[in-house]
C-alpha positions as CSV (number, residue, x, y, z in Angstrom):
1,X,-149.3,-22.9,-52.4
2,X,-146.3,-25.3,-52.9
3,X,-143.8,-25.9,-50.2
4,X,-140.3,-27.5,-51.4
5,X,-139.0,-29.6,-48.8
6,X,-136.1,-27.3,-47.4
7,X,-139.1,-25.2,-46.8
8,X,-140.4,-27.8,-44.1
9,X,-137.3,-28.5,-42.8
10,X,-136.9,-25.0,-41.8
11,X,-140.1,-24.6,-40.5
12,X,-139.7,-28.0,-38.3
13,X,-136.3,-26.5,-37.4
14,X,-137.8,-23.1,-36.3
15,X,-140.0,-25.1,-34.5
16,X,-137.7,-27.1,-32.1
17,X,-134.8,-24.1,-32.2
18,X,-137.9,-21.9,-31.0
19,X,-139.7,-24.1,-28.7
20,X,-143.1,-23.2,-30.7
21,X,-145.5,-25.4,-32.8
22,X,-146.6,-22.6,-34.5
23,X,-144.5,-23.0,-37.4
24,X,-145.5,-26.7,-38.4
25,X,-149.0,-26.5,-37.2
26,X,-150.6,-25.9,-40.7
27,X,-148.2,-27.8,-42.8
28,X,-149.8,-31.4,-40.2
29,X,-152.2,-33.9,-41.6
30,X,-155.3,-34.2,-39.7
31,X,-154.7,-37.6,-40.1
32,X,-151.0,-37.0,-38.8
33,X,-149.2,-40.4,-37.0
34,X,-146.7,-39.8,-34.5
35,X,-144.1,-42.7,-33.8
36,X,-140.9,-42.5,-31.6
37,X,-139.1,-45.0,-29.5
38,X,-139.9,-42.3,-26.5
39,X,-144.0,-43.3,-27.0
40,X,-145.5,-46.4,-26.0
41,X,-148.5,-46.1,-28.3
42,X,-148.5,-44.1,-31.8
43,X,-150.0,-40.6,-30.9
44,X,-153.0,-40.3,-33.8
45,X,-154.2,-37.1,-35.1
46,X,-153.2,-33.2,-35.4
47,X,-155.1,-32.3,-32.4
48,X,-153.6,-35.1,-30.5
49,X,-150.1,-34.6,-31.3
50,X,-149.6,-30.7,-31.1
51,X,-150.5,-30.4,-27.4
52,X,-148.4,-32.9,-26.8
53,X,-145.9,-31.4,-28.2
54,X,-146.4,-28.2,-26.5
55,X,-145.6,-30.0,-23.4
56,X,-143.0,-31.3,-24.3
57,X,-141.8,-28.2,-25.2
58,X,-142.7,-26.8,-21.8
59,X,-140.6,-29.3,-20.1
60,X,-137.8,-28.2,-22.4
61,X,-138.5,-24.6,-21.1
62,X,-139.0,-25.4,-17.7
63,X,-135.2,-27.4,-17.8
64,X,-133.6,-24.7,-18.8
């Protein structure tokens, strides 16, 4: 299946308006690189970067 990229950018907006990694889980590399100027080192891999994502998201939850 073929995914246009407003299709993405809905599902990574789902994601952070929801708080839930579900919606971008599938459409992540394996190989996936994470980068931001909040990260010392680049976060490498899927299964790397989702859970930390997930806590992120906690925080969030747990500020609010």
């Amino acid at each position: 299946m073929h995914f246009t990229e407003k299709h993405l950018l809905i599902q990574l907006a789902k994601t952070w308006n929801n708080l839930d990694t579900s919606f971008i889980e599938h459409f992540l590399a394996e190989d996936f690189t994470y980068e931001s100027q909040w990260v010392i080192t680049p976060i490498q891999g899927k299964d790397n970067f989702l859970p930390y994502l997930k806590s992120k998201f906690q925080a969030i939850e747990s500020a609010i």
